[in-house]
SELOVO-154293 format. One record per residue (C-alpha): residue number from 1; x, y, z. Coordinates in nm, 3 decimals. Example, Ala and Ser with C-alpha at 12.3 -4.5 7.8 and 13.67 -1.06 7.14 Angstrom:
<nodes>
node nr=1	xx=1.230	yy=-0.450	zz=0.780
node nr=2	xx=1.367	yy=-0.106	zz=0.714
</nodes>
This chain:
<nodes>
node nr=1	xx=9.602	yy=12.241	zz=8.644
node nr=2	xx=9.474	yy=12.212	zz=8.993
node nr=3	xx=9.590	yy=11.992	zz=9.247
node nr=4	xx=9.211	yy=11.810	zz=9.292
node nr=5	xx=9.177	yy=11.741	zz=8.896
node nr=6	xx=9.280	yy=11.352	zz=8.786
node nr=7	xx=9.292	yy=11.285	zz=8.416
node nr=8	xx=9.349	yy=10.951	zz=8.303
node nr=9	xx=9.387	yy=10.755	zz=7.944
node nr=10	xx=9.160	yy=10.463	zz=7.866
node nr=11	xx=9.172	yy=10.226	zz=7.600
node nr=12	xx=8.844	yy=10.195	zz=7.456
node nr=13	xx=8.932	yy=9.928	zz=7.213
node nr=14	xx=9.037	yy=9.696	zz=7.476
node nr=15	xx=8.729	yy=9.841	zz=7.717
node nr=16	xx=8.517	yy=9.760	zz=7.401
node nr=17	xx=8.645	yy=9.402	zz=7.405
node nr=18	xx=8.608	yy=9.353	zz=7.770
node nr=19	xx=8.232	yy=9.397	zz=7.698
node nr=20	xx=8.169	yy=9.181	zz=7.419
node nr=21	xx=8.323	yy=8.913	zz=7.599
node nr=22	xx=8.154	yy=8.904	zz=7.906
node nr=23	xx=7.845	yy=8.700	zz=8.001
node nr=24	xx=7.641	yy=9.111	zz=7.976
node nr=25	xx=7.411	yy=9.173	zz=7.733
node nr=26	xx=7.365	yy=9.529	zz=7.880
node nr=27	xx=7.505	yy=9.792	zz=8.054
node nr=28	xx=7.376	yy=10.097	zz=8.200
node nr=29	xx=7.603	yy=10.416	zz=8.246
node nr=30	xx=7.554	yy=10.403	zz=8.642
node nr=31	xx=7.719	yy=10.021	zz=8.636
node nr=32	xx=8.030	yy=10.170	zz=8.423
node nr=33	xx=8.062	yy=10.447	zz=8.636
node nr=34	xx=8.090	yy=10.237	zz=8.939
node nr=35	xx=8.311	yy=9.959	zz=8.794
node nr=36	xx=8.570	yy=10.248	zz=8.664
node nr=37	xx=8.544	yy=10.472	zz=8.935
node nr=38	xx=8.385	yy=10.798	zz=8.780
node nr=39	xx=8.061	yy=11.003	zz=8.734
node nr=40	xx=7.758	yy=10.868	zz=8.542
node nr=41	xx=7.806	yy=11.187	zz=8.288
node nr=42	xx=8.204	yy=11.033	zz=8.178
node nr=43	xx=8.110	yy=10.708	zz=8.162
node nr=44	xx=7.836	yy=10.828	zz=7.881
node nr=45	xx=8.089	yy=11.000	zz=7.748
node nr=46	xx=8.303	yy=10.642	zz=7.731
node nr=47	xx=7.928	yy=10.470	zz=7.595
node nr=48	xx=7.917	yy=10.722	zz=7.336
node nr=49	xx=8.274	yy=10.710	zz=7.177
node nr=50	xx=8.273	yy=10.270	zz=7.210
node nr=51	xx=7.877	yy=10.303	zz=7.028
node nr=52	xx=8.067	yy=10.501	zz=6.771
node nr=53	xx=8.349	yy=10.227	zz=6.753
node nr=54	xx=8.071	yy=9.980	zz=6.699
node nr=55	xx=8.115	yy=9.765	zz=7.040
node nr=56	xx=7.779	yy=9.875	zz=7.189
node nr=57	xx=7.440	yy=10.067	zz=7.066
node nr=58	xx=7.256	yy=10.271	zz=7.217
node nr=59	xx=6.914	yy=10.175	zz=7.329
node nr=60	xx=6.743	yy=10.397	zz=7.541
node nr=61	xx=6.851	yy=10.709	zz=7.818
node nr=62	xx=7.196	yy=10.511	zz=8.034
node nr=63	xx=7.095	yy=10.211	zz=7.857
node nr=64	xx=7.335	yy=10.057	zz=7.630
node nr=65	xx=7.319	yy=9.745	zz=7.447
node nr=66	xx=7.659	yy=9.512	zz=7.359
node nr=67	xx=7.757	yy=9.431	zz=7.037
node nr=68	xx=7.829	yy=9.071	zz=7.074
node nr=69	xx=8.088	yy=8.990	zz=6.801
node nr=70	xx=8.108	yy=8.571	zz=6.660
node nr=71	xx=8.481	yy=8.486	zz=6.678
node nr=72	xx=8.632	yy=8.226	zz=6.466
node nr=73	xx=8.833	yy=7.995	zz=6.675
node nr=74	xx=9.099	yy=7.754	zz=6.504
</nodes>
């Protein structure tokens, strides 16, 4: 592997989460990319496999819209 190649683990679940909990309604693959630090082409990558897991759908190209989830609170 070279020396200039970085591969890291993320934990979609708790990425997935993170989303439907926060005040967004959308989020566009540019604004992931930026708030984790990688291309726009892995963070659709990330959109893809959390659309898949059911926390976001897809809406249109980059353009992703959050699954917001009701929660039962006791």
């Amino acid at each position: 592997m070279s020396r200039h190649v970085l591969s890291i683990r993320i934990d979609l679940h708790r990425l997935g989460m993170r989303l439907v909990y926060s005040n967004r309604d959308f989020i566009r693959t540019h604004e992931l990319a930026y708030e984790l630090g990688t291309n726009t082409y892995s963070a659709g990558k990330i959109l893809a496999a959390l659309a898949r897991l059911g926390y976001v759908e897809k809406w249109s190209n980059g353009l992703y819209k959050i699954i917001k989830k009701s929660v039962k609170r006791y």
